[in-house]
N, C-alpha and C positions, 0 to 999 in steps of 0.2 A: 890461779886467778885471784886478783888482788879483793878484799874486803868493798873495795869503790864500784867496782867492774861488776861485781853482785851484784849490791845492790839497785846499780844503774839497770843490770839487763834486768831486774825484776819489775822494776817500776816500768821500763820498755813492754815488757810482757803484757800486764796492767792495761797499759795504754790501747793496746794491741787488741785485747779481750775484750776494752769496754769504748771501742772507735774512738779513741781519743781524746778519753776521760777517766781519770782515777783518781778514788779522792782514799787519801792517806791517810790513816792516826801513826804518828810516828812511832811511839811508845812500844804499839803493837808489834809494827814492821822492826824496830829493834829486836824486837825479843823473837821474831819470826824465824830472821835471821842471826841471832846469835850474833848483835853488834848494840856498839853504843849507840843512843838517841841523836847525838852529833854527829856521825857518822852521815845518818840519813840527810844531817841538814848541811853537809857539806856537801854530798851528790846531790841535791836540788839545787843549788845556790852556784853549784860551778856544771853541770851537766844541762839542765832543763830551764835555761833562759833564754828570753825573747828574741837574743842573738840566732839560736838554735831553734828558733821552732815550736816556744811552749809560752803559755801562762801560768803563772803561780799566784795563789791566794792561799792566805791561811789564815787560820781564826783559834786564837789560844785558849785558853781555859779545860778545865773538864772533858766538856763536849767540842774541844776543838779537833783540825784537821787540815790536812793541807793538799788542796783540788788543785791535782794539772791538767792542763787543756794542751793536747796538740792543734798547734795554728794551720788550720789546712786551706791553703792557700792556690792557685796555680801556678806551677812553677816561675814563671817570669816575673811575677810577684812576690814569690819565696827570694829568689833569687836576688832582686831589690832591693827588700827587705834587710838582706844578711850585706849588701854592698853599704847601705847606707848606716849599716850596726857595725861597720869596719873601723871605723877610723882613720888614725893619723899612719896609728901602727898598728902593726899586728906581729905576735909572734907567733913558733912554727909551730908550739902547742895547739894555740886558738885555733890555727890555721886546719889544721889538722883535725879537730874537733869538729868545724865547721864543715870540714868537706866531708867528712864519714856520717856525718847527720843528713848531708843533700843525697850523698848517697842513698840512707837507710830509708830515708823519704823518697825514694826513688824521682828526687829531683835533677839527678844526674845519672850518667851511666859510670857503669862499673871502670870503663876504660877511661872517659874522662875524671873519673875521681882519682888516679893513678898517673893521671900527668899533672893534674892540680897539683897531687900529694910531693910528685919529684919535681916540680917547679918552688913548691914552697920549702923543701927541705934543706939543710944547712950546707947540705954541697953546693948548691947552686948559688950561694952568696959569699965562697970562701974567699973573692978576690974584692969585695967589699966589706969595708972597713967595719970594726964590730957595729960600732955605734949609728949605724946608719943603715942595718941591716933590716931593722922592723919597718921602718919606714920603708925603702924598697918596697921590700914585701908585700905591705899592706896597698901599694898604687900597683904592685902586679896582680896581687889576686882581684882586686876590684877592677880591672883593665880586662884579665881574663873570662871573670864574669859577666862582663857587660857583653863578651863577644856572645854570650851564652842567653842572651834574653832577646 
């Protein structure tokens, strides 16, 4: 398991423990974990934004820390929420991130997160032209979703 993948599921964990609020000293959580301080602020900055599901604040100095809020929403509203956080594009990473978050949020089921997952993946666009692949993409998965609200 990669250094990222840590410390995302621990912060996950966190969130889990305290309903969908953990407030973070990074410094600590580096050393907790046996990583750099950047480390941490790159799983926050790419895993736990508003696209996905969370708020972030933070507040530097001394006694700072950085508070995530999971956004708890009702599905068709989460749902919305992540159509209207899409875009022009999207690629299969994003795509892919976003759907194993609706998952984990049990904003979707386990079988629709697996035909999302093989509708967004790179087979499914091999007869479209590179440069026009995230776009596709991003008017199927928003098209898919909407059938979902």
């Amino acid at each position: 398991m990669r250094m990222s993948d840590i410390v995302a599921q621990y912060i996950l964990e966190m969130l889990d423990e305290a309903d969908g609020n953990a407030e973070i000293r990074r410094n600590e959580l580096a050393s907790a974990l046996g990583c750099v301080p950047s480390q941490i602020n790159y799983v926050i900055t790419s895993r736990f934004t508003p696209e996905q599901g969370y708020i972030v604040e933070s507040r530097r100095g001394g006694g700072g820390y950085i508070r995530i809020t999971r956004i708890n929403s009702a599905p068709a509203n989460a749902i919305m929420h992540i159509i209207n956080a899409v875009g022009n594009r999207l690629d299969k990473v994003t795509s892919e991130v976003m759907i194993n978050n609706m998952l984990l949020r049990s904003i979707i089921s386990e079988e629709t997160a697996k035909l999302l997952l093989a509708s967004m993946s790179e087979r499914s666009f091999l007869c479209v032209p590179q440069q026009y692949r995230d776009y596709l993409r991003a008017s199927l998965f928003k098209n898919m979703l909407l059938t979902l609200v």
